[in-house]
C-alpha positions as CSV (number, residue, x, y, z in Angstrom):
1,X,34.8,18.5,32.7
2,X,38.3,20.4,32.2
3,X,39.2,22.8,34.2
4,X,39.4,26.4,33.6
5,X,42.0,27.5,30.8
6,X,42.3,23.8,30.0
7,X,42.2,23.3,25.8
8,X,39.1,22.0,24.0
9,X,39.7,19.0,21.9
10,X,38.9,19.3,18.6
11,X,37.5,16.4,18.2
12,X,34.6,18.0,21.1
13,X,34.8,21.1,18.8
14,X,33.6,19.4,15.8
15,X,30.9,16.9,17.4
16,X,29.2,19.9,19.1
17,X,29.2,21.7,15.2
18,X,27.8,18.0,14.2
19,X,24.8,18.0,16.6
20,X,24.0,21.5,16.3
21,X,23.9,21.8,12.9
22,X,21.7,18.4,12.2
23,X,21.4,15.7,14.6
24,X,19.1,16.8,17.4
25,X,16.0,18.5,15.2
26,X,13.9,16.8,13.8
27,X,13.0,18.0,10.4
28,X,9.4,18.9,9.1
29,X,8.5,17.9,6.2
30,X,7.9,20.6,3.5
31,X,4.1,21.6,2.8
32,X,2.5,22.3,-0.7
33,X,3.4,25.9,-2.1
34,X,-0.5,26.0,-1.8
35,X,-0.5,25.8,2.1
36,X,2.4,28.2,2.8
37,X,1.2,31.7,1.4
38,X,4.1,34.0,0.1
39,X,7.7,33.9,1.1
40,X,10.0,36.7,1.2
41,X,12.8,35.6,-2.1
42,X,16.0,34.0,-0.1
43,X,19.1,34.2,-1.7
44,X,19.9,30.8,-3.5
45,X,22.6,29.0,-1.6
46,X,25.0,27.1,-3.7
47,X,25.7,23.3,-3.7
48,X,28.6,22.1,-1.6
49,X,31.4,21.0,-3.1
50,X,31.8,17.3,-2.0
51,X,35.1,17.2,0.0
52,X,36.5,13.6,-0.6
53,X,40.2,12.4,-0.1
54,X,42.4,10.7,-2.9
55,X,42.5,7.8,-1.7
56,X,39.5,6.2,0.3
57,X,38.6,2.5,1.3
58,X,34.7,0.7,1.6
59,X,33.5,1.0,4.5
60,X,33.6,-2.3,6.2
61,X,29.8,-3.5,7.5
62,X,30.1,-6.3,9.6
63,X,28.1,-9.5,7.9
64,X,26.4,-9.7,11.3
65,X,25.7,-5.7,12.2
66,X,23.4,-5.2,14.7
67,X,20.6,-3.3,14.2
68,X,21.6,-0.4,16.6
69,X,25.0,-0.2,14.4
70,X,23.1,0.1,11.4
71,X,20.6,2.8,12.6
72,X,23.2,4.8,13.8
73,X,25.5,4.8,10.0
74,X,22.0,5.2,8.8
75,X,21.4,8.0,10.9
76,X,24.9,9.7,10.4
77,X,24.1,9.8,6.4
78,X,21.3,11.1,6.8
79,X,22.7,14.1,8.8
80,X,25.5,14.1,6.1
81,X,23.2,14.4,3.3
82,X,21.4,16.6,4.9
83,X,24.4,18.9,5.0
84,X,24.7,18.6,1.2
85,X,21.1,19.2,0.2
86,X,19.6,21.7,2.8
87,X,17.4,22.6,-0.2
88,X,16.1,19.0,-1.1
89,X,13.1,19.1,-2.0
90,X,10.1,17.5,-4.2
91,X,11.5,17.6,-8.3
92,X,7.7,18.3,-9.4
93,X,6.2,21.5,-10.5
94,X,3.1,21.6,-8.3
95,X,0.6,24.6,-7.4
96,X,-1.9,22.3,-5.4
97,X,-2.2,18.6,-4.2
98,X,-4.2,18.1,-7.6
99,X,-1.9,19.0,-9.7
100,X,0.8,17.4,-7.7
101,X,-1.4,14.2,-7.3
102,X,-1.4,14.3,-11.8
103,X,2.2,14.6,-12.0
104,X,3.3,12.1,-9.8
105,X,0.7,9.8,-11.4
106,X,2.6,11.2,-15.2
107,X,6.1,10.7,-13.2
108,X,5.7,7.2,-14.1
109,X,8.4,5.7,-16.5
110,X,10.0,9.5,-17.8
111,X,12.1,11.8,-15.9
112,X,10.1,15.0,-13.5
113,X,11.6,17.0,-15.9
114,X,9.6,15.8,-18.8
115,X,6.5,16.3,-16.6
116,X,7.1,19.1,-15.6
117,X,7.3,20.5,-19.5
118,X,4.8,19.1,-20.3
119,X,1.9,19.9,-17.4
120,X,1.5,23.5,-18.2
121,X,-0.7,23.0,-21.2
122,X,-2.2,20.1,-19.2
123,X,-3.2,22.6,-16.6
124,X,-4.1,25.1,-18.2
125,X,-6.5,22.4,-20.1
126,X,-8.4,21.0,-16.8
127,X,-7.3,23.0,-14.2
128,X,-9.5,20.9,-11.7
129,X,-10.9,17.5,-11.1
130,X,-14.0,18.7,-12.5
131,X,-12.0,19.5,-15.4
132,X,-10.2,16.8,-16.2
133,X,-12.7,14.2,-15.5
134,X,-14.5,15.6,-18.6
135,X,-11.9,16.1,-20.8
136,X,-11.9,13.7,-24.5
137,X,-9.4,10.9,-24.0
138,X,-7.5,11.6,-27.9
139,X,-7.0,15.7,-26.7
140,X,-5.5,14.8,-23.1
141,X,-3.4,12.1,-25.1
142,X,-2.0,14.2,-27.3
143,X,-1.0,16.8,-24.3
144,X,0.5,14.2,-22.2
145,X,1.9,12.0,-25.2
146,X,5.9,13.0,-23.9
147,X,5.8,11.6,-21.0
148,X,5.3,8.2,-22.7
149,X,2.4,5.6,-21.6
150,X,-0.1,8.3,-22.9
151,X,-2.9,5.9,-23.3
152,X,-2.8,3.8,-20.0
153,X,-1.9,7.1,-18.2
154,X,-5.1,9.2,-19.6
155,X,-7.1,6.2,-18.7
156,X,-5.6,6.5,-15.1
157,X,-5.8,10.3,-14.7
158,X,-9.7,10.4,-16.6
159,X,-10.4,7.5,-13.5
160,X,-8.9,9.5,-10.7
161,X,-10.4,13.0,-11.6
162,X,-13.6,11.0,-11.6
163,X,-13.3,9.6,-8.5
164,X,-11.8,13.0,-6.8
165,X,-15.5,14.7,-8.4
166,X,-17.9,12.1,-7.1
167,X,-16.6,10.6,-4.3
168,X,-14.3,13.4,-2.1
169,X,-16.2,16.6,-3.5
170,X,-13.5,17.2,-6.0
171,X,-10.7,17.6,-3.3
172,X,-7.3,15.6,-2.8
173,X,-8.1,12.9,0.1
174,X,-5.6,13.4,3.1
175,X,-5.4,9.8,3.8
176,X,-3.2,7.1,2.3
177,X,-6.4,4.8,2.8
178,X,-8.0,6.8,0.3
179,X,-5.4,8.0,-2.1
180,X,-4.2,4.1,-3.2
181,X,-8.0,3.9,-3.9
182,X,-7.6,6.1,-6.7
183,X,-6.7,4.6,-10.2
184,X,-3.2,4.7,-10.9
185,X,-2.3,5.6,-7.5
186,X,-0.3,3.3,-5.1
187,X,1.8,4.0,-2.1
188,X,4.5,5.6,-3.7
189,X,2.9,8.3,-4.9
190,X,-0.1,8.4,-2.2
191,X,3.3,9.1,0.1
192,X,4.6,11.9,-2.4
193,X,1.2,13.7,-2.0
194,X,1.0,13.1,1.6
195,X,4.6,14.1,2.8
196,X,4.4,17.5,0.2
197,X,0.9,18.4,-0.2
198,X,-0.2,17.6,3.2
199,X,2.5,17.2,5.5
200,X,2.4,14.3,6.9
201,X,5.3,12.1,6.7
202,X,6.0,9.4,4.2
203,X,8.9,7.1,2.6
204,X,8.6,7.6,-1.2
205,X,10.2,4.5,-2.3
206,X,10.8,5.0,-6.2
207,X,14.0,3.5,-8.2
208,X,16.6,5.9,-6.5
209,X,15.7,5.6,-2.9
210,X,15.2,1.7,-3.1
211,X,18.7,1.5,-4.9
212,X,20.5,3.5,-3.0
213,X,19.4,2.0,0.5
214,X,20.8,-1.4,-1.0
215,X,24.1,0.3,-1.6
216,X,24.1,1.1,1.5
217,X,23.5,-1.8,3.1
218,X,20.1,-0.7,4.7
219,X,18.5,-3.8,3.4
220,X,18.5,-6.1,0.9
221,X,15.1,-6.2,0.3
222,X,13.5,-5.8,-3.4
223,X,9.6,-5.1,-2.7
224,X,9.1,-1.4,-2.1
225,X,6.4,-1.9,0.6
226,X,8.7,-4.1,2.3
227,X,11.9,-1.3,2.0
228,X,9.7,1.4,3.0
229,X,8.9,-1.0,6.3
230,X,12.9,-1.6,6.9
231,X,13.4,2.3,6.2
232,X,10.6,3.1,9.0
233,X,12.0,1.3,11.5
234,X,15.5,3.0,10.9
235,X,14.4,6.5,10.9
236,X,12.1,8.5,13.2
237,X,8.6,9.3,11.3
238,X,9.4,13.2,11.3
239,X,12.6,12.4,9.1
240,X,10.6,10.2,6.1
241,X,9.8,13.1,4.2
242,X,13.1,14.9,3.8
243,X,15.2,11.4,4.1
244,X,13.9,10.8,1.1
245,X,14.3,13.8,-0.8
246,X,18.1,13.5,-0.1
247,X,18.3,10.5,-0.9
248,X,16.5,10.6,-4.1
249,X,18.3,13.7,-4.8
250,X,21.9,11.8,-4.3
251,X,20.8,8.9,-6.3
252,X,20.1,12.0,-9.3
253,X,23.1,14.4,-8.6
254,X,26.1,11.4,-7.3
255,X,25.1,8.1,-6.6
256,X,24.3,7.4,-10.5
257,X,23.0,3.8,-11.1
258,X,25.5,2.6,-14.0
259,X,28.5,4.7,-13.0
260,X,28.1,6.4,-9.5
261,X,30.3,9.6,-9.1
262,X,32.4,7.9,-6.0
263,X,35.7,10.1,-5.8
264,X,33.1,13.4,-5.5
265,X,30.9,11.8,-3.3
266,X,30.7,13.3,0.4
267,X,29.7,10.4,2.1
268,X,32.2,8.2,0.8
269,X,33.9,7.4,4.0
270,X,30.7,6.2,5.3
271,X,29.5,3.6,1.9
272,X,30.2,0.2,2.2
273,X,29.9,0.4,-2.0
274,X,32.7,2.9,-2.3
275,X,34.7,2.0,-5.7
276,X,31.9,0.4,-7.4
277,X,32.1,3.6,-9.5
278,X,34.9,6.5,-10.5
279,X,37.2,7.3,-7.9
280,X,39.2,9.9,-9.7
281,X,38.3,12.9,-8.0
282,X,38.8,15.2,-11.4
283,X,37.0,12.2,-13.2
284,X,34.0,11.6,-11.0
285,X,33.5,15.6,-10.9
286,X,33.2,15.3,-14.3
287,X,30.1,12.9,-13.4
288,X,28.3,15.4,-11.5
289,X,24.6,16.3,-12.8
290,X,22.3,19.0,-12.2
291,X,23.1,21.9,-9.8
292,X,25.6,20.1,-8.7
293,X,27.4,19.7,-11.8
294,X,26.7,23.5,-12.9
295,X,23.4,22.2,-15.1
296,X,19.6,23.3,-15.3
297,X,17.6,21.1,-12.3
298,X,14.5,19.4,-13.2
299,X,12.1,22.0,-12.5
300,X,10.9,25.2,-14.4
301,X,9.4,26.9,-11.0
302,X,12.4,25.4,-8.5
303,X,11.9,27.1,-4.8
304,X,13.2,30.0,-3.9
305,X,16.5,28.4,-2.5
306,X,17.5,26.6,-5.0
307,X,21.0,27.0,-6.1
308,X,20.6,25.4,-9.5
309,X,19.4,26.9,-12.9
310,X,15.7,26.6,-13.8
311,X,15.3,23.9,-16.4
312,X,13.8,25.3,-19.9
313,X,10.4,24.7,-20.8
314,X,9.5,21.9,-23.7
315,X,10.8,23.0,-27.2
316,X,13.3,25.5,-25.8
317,X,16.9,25.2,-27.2
């Protein structure tokens, strides 16, 4: 330790703002809107403006990184990200695990934002299990028709209402054992249910997450069970549920598949992938989508913190 009077580095400065602000606590992963009660409204906090230099180079991953080198740049985007979306959070409208359990099954194929003008009317159709599990298959086609896959996904959601009625009393199961059992439900979305509705931590591995861990040089695998088993072993399980909200959320806002936003991306320094996309910071700004680019989000009931627009119901201009 210095002595008294003696200058603190900056360097020390900024590692002690690093750790306090989000590498020591663990995150918990956000309950169902159901579970919390009301919430005093908090003041929408707006998106941070990526902060990326002109001119930035790959980061170079050794071919033979060890795995201790690769949890720890793992780890350090994580905090990173978690810096640009303190408000991450699940893109779904959802009141309950039901009707967060129907969504996610609807998810499928279309965008949340499509879902989520589109389950009002389903809602206020079959508002339960019960509900649903009795409803004509042509009427619930017809209501769920945009979200495309109508047929196979009434067939799916007539199956799991069933199932919720007679075999769990016409609740949401808890379990992951018991959610895949439901038709039209596997561990993607048995993890979405879990990690928002219940609590309890889960990877969701969808098309974002799985591509944007390859980017990163994570892993190379393809199978989704098998990336959410890499991804486990990198991340402590308190941090599944909000790791993959930021990184789904950077895969929708930044990381874009076909042309990723690179030159207004805040974790540039740290990608291995940087220049696969823009790096014109006035051109890749131009990239930015949702609340990051100034646009409506995905959801029509966002959270309280938010900092985006609400997006407009189906049929509004």
């Amino acid at each position: 330790m210095g002595g008294p009077g003696k200058p603190v580095r900056k360097s020390a400065r900024r590692s002690a703002v690093t750790s306090s602000k989000s590498g020591t606590t663990p995150e918990t992963p956000r309950a169902s809107t159901a579970s919390k009660g009301p919430q005093a409204a908090r003041t929408p906090r707006a998106p941070k403006t990526p902060k990326v230099a002109k001119e930035l180079k790959a980061a170079k991953v050794p071919k033979a990184e060890s795995h201790l080198a690769l949890v720890r740049r793992a780890r350090r985007i994580n905090r990173e990200l978690a810096e640009v979306y303190p408000y991450a959070h699940p893109e779904l409208d959802f009141r309950n695990p039901f009707e967060l359990l129907v969504a996610t099954v609807l998810s499928a194929q279309t965008t949340d934002l499509r879902v989520n003008q589109t389950t009002p009317a389903l809602f206020a159709a079959y508002p339960t299990p019960e509900d649903m599990a009795a409803a004509v298959p042509e009427q619930m086609e017809e209501l769920i028709r945009p979200t495309g896959f109508f047929r196979a996904k009434t067939k799916s959601l007539l199956g799991l209402s069933a199932a919720l009625r007679d075999d769990f009393g016409g609740e949401v199961p808890g379990r992951l054992e018991d959610l895949v059992k439901l038709p039209g439900v596997g561990r993607k979305t048995a993890n979405v249910v879990l990690g928002n509705a219940f609590g309890v931590p889960g990877i969701t591995v969808d098309t974002h997450f799985g591509r944007l861990v390859r980017r990163w040089k994570w892993t190379d695998e393809e199978d989704p069970v098998k990336v959410e088993a890499v991804i486990a072993d990198i991340f402590p399980k308190s941090e599944w549920t909000m790791l993959s909200h930021r990184v789904i959320f950077h895969g929708r806002r930044i990381c874009h598949s076909r042309k990723p936003a690179c030159g207004a991306c805040p974790i540039a320094p740290l990608c291995p992938s940087y220049g696969e996309g823009e790096t014109d910071p006035e051109k890749a700004a131009k990239l930015l989508k949702y609340e990051m680019g100034g646009y409506p989000g995905q959801r029509l009931s966002p959270p309280a913190d938010f900092p985006g627009k609400p997006a407009p119901a189906l049929g509004a201009a």
